[in-house]
C-alpha positions in Angstrom: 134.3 27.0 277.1 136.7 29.3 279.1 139.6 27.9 280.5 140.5 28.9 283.8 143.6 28.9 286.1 144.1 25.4 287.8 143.0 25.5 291.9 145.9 23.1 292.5 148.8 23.9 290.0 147.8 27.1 289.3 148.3 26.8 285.8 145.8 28.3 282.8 144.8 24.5 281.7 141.7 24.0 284.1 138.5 23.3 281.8 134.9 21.5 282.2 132.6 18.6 280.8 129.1 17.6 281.6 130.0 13.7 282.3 126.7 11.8 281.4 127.7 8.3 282.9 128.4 10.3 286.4 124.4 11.7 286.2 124.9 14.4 284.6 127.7 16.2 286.9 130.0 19.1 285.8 134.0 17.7 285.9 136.5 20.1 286.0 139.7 18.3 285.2 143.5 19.9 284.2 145.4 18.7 281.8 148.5 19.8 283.2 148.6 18.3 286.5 145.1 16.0 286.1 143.6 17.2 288.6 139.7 16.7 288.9 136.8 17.7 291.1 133.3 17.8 290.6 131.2 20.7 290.8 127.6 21.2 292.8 125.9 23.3 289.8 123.2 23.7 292.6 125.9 25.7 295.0 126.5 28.9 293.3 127.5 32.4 295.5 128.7 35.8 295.4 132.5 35.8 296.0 133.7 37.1 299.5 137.3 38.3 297.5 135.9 40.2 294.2 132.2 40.1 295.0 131.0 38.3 291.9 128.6 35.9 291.2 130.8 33.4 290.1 132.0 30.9 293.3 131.1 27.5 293.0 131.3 24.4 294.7 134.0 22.0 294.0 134.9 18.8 295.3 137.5 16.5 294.9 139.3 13.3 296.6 140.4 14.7 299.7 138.6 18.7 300.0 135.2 20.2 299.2 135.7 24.0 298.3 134.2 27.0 297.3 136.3 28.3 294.0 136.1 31.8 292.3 136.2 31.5 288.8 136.6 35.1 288.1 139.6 35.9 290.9 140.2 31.8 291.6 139.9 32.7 295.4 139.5 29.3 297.1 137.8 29.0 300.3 138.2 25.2 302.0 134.8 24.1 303.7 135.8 22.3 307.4 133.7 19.6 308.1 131.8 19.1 311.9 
């Protein structure tokens, strides 16, 4: 398991689990600042920054994102 820079504190402490009481969701959480969202294993695109397969969708308390884990470009997802 890679660990990846943080989308909120930017930090290299951002890290997964599968959570089995929360149906089987991926949680990313950071032990740095805590942050946590949950991740839409089903949402899964090629990166409009570095082109790679690796953009995901993330959501937490307040936002739902699209998240780069290869260049951490973060693309916020507007509602209506």
């Amino acid at each position: 398991m890679a660990i990846q820079l943080c989308p909120k504190c930017q930090n290299n402490s951002f890290t997964w689990f599968v959570d089995d009481e929360k149906l089987n969701l991926t949680v990313w959480g950071c032990y740095q600042c805590n942050y946590e969202a949950l991740e839409n294993e089903s949402d899964e695109r090629n990166c409009r920054k570095c082109g790679k397969k690796s953009e995901t969708k993330l959501k937490d308390k307040e936002k739902e994102y699209w998240w780069c884990s290869s260049c951490n470009n973060i693309e916020i997802i507007k509602n209506g």
